[in-house]
N, C-alpha and C positions, 0 to 999 in steps of 0.2 A: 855196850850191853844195854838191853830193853829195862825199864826199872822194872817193879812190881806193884802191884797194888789187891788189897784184901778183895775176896768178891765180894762180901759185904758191903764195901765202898763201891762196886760199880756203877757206872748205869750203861744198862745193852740195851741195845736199840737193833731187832729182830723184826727183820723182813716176811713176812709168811708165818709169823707164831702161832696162826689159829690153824695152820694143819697138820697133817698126819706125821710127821716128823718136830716141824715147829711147836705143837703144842706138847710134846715131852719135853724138848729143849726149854721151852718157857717154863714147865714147872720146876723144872732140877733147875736153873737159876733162879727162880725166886724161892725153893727151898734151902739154897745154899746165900739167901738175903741179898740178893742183887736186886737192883728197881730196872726193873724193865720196859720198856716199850716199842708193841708189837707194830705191825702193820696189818692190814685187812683188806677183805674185799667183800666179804660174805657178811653179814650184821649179825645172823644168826649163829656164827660159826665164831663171832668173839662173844657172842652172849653166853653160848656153853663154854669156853673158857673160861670167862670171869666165875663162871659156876663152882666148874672145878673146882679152879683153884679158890674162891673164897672172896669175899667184900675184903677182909684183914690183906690180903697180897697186894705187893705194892708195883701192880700193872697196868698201865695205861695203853690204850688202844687208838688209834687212828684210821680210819679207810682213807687209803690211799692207795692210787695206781703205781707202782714202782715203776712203771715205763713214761710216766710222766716228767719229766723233767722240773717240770714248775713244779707240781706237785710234790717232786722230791722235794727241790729245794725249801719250799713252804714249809714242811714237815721238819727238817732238820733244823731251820729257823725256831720254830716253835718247841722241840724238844732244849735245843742250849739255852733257848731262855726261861722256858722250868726249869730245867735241870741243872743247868750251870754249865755241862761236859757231854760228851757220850765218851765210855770209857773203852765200849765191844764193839762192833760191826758184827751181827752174824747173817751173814746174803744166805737167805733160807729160802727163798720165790726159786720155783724151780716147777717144771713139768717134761711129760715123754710123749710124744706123740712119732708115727713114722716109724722109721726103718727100713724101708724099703730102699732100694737102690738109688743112684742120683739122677740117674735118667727115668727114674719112674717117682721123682720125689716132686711135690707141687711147690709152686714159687708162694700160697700161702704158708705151708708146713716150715718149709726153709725160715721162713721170716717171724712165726708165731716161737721157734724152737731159739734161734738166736738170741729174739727181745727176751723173751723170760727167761733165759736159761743164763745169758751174758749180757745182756744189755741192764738187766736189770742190777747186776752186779757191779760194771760201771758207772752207770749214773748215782748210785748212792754210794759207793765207795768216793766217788772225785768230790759229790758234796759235805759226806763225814771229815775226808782228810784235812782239810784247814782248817776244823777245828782242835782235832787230834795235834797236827802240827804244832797249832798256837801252845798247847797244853802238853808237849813235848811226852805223850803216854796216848796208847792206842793197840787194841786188838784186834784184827780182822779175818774174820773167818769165812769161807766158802763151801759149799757143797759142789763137787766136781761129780765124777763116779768114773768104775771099771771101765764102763764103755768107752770114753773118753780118756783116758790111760790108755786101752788099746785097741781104739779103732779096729774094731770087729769090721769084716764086708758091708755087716747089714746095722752097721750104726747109725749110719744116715745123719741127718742135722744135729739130731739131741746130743752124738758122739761130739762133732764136729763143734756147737757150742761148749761141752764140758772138757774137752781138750785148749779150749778159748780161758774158760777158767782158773783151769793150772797156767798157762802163760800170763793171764792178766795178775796171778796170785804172786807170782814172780817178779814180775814188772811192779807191783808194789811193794812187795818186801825189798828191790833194791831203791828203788827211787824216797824209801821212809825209814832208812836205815837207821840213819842219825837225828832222826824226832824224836826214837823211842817207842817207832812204831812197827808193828809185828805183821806178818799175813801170812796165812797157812790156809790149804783146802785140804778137808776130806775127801776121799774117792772111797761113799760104799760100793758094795755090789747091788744085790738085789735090797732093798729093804722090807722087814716085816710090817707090813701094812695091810688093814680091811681090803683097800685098792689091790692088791698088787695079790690077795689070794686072790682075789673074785677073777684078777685076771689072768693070771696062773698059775691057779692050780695051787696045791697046795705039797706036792710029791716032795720037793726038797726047800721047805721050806725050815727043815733045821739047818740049813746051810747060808741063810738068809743072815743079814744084820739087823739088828732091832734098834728101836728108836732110841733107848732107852744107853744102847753101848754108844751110837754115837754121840747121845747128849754129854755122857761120860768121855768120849777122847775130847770133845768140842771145851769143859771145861778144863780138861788138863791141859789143851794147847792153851787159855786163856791165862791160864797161871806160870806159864815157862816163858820167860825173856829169852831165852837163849835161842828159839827153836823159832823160825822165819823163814819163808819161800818155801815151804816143803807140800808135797803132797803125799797126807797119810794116807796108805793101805787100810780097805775097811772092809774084805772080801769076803771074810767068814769062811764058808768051807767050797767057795764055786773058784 
């Protein structure tokens, strides 16, 4: 069994915490005293974070490319030697593009849905885990979704990446069994986001998940040793 440890003792190291799902997640762990550090791309979009949440929060930022490899590893360097540990993994880098069918889907679309949606999951999961290992204690979380659970016709690559994420979420929960290391993904449905009215509408958007429930299951898998390889249901009412 996985040990435990307070979230006030953590430190999470959060892929994409400056957006629209990432920056809820980032505050309910640093309201719950975790020290966190985000990733970035935008300079402007961690300057309103550090806003929100306050000079007092104890959040560090980095821009970094997650599909960089070096870049990964640079950055996970540099976090264990502040830090001492990373104690979360939460793989937040994520986008939607496409849907259309595979013979009508572009070999750029295929490739941009892959890297962000799984590629970026693997490269900082393989560079977190040997540290996690050394330190026999580690959380890792993913972002999957519905589509990827079930492969709708018109999933197209975004499905076909977030179906990549439950299997590679699997594939580490067994291969980290006996480090003490955990990995679980979410699978929302729709999420309640500015994005996602402007671009559909708003008709059943109380059937939607908010940012705010998943930041809430994201800490309670953080706190269960027992509970690894799973992919949570996050459907709401679709």
């Amino acid at each position: 069994m996985a040990q435990t440890r307070p979230l006030d003792e953590c430190v999470v190291l959060v892929t994409g915490g400056t957006g629209a799902l990432g920056s809820v997640v980032t505050q309910h762990l640093l309201g719950r005293g975790c020290t966190v550090i985000t990733t970035y791309l935008d300079s402007e979009e961690y300057k309103e974070l550090k806003t929100a949440v306050g000079d007092e929060a104890d959040l560090t930022g980095y821009k970094v490319d997650v599909l960089s490899e070096e870049q990964v590893e640079d950055l996970i360097s540099k976090v264990v030697e502040t830090h001492g540990r990373i104690d979360v993994l939460l793989n937040l880098v994520g986008a939607w593009k496409g849907g259309n069918p595979i013979h009508e889907t572009g070999e750029d679309t295929w490739d941009d849905m892959l890297d962000v949606n799984l590629k970026s999951v693997f490269l900082v999961s393989k560079h977190v885990l040997p540290h996690m290992r050394d330190n026999r204690f580690g959380r890792i979380l993913s972002i999957g979704a519905k589509t990827g659970s079930e492969l709708p016709s018109d999933g197209g690559p975004y499905a076909i990446a977030k179906r990549g994420v439950e299997s590679l979420t699997v594939l580490l929960a067994k291969e980290n069994a006996s480090h003490g290391i955990t990995a679980n993904c979410v699978l929302p449905s729709v999420i309640d986001t500015d994005a996602n009215r402007e671009m559909l509408g708003t008709d059943d958007v109380e059937h939607w998940v908010t940012p705010e429930e998943i930041a809430d299951q994201i800490i309670s898998l953080i706190q269960n040793p027992d509970r690894t390889g799973d992919a949570v249901n996050m459907y709401g009412g679709l």
